[in-house]
VOTORNU-365649 format. One record per residue: residue number from 1; residue in three letters; x, z, y of N, C-alpha, C in turn. Coordinates in steps of 0.2 Angstrom, whole numbers, plus 5000, padded with zeros to 4 digits. Example, Ala and Ser with C-alpha at 12.3 -4.5 7.8 and 13.67 -1.06 7.14 Angstrom:
+-----+------+------+------+------+-------+-------+-------+------+------+------+
| seq | type | n_c1 | n_c3 | n_c2 | ca_c1 | ca_c3 | ca_c2 | c_c1 | c_c3 | c_c2 |
+-----+------+------+------+------+-------+-------+-------+------+------+------+
|   1 |  ala | 5066 | 5039 | 4972 |  5062 |  5039 |  4978 | 5066 | 5039 | 4984 |
|   2 |  ser | 5064 | 5035 | 4989 |  5068 |  5036 |  4995 | 5064 | 5039 | 5000 |
+-----+------+------+------+------+-------+-------+-------+------+------+------+
END
This chain:
+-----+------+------+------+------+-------+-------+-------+------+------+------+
| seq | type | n_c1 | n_c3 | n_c2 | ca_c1 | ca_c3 | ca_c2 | c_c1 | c_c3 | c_c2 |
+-----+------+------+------+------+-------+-------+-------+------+------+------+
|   1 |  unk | 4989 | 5129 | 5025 |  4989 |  5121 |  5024 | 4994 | 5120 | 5018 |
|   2 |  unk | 4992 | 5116 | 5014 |  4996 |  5116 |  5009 | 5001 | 5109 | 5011 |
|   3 |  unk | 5006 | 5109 | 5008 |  5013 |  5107 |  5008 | 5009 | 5098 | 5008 |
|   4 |  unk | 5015 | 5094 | 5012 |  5013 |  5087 |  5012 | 5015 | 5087 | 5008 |
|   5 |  unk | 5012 | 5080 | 5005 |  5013 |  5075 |  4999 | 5015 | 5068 | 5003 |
|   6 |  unk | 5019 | 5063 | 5002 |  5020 |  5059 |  5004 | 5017 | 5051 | 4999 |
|   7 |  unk | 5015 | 5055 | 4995 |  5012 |  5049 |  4988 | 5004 | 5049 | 4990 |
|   8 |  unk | 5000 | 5055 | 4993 |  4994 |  5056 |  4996 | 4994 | 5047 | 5000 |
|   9 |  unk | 4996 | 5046 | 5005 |  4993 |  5041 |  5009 | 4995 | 5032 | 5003 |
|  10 |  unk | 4999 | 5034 | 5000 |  5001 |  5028 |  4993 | 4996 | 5027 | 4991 |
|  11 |  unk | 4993 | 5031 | 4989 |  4987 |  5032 |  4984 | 4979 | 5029 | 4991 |
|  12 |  unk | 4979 | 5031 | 4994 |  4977 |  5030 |  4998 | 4977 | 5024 | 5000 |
|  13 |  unk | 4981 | 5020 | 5001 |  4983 |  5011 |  5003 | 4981 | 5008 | 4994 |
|  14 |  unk | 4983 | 5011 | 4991 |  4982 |  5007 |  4982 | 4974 | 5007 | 4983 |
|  15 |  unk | 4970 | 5010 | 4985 |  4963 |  5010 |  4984 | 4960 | 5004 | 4990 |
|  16 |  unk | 4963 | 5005 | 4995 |  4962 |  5001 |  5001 | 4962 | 4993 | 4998 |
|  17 |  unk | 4967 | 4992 | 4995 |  4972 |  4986 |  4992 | 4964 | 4983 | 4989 |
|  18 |  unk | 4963 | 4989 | 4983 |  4960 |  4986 |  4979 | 4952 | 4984 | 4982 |
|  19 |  unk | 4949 | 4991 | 4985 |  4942 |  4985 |  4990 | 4945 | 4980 | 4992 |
|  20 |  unk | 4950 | 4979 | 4997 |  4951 |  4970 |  5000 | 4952 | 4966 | 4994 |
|  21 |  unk | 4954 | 4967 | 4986 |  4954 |  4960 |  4984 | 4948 | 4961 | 4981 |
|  22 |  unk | 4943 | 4966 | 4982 |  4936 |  4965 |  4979 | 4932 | 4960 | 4983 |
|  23 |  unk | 4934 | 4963 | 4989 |  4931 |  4959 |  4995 | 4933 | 4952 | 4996 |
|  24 |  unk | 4937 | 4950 | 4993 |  4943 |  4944 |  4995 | 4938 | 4939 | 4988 |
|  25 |  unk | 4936 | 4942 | 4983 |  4935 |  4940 |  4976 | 4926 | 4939 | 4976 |
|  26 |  unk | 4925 | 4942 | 4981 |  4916 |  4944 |  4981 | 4916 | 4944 | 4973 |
|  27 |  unk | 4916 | 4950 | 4971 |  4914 |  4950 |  4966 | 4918 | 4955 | 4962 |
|  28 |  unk | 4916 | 4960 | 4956 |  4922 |  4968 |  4954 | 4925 | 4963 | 4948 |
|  29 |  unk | 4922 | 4954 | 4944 |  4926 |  4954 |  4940 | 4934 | 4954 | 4939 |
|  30 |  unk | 4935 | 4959 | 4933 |  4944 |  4960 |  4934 | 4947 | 4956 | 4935 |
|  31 |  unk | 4946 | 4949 | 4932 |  4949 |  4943 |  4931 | 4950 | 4939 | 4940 |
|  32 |  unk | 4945 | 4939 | 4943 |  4944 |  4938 |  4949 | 4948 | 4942 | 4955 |
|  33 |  unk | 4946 | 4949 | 4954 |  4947 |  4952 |  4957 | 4957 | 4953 | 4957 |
|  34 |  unk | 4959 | 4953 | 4950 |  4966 |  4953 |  4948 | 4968 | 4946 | 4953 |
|  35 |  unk | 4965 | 4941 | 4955 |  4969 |  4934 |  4954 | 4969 | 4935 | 4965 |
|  36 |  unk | 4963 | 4937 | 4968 |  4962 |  4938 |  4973 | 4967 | 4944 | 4975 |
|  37 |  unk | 4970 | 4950 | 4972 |  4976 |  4953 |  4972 | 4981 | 4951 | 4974 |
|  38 |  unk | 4983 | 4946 | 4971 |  4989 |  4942 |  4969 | 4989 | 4940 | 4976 |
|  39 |  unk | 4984 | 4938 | 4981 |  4984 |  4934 |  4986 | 4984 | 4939 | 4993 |
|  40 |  unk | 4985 | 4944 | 4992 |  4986 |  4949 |  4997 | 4993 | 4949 | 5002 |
|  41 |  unk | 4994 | 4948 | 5008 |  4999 |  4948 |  5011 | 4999 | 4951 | 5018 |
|  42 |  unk | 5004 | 4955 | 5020 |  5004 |  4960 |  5026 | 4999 | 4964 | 5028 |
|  43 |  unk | 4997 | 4967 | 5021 |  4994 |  4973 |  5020 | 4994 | 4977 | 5024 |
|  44 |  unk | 4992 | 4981 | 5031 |  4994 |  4987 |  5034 | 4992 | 4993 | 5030 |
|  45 |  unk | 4997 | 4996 | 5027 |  4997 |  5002 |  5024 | 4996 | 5008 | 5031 |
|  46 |  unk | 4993 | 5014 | 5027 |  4994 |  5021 |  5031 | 5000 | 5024 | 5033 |
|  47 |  unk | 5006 | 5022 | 5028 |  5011 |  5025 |  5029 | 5016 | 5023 | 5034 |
|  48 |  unk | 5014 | 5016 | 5037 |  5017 |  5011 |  5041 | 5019 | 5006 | 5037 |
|  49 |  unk | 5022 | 5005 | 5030 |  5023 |  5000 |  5027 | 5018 | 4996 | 5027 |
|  50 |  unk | 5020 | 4988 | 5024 |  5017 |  4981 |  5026 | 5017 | 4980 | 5018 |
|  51 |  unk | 5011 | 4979 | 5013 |  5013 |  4976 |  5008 | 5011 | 4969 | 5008 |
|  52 |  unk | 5014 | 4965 | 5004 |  5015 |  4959 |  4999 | 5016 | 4957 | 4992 |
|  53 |  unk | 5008 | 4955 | 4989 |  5008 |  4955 |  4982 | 5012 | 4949 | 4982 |
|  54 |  unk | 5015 | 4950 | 4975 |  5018 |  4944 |  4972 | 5015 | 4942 | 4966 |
|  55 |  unk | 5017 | 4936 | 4964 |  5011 |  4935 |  4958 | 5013 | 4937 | 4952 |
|  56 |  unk | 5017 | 4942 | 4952 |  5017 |  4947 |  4946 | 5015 | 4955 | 4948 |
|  57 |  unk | 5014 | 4955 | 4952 |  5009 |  4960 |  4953 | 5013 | 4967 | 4959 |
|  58 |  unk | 5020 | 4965 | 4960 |  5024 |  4971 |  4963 | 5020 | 4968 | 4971 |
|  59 |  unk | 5019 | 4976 | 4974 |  5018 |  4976 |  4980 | 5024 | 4981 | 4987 |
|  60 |  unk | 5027 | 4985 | 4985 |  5032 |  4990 |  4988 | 5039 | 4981 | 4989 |
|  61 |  unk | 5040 | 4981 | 4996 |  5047 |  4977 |  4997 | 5051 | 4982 | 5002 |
|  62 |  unk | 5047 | 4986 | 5004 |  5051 |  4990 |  5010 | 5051 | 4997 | 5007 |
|  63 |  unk | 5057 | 5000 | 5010 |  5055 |  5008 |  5007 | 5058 | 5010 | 5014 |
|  64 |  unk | 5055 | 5016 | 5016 |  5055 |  5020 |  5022 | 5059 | 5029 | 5022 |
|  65 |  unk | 5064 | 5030 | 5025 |  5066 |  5035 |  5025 | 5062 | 5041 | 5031 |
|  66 |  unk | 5060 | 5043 | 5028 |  5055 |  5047 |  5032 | 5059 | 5055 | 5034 |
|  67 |  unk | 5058 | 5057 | 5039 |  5059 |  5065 |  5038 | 5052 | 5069 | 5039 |
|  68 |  unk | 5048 | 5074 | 5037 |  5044 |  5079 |  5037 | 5047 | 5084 | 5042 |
|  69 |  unk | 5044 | 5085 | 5048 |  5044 |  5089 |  5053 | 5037 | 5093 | 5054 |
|  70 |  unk | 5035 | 5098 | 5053 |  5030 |  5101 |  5055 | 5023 | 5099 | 5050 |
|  71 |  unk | 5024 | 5098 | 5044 |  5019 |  5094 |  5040 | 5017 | 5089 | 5040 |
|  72 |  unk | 5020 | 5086 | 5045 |  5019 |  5076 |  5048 | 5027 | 5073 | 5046 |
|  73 |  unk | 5024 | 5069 | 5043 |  5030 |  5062 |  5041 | 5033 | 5058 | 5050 |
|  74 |  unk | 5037 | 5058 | 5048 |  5041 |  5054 |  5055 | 5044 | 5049 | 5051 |
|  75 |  unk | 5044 | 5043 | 5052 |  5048 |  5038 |  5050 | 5054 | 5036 | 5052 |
|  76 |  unk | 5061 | 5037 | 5049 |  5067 |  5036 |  5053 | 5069 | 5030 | 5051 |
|  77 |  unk | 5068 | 5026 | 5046 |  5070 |  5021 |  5047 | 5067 | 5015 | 5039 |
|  78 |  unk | 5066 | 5010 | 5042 |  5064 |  5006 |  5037 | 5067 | 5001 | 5035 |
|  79 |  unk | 5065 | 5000 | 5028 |  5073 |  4997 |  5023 | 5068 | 4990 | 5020 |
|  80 |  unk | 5067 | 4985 | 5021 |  5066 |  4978 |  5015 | 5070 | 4973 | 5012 |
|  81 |  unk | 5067 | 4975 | 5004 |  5071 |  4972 |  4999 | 5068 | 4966 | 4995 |
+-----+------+------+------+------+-------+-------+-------+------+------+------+
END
């Protein structure tokens, strides 16, 4: 099994993000789809974080102290800023 990555499931929620404000926008225009972004709140991420766009575009407010135990992430503690 190769080595976890913890950026693997990020990546995985930034793609998520992006269908929902495609969906949010009915439609792939950027212009649309960027502004229906902006309006995304309580995001349930894979990692367990919650995101919230701001109208500048930041979605990370919480960082999570994880430990890796057996190739699984365990959450020890979560931090919002």
């Amino acid at each position: 099994m190769p080595p976890y990555d913890f950026f693997d499931p990020l990546a995985y929620d930034a793609v998520h993000m992006l269908a929902e404000a495609v969906k949010k926008a009915g439609s792939t225009d950027h212009k649309k789809v960027r502004d229906a972004f902006m309006t995304i709140k309580g995001f349930p991420g894979a990692t367990g974080l919650s995101y919230d766009v701001t109208s500048d575009g930041e979605t990370v407010h919480e960082l999570l102290l994880v430990m890796i135990k057996d190739g699984r992430h365990q959450v020890i503690q979560k931090v919002r800023g």
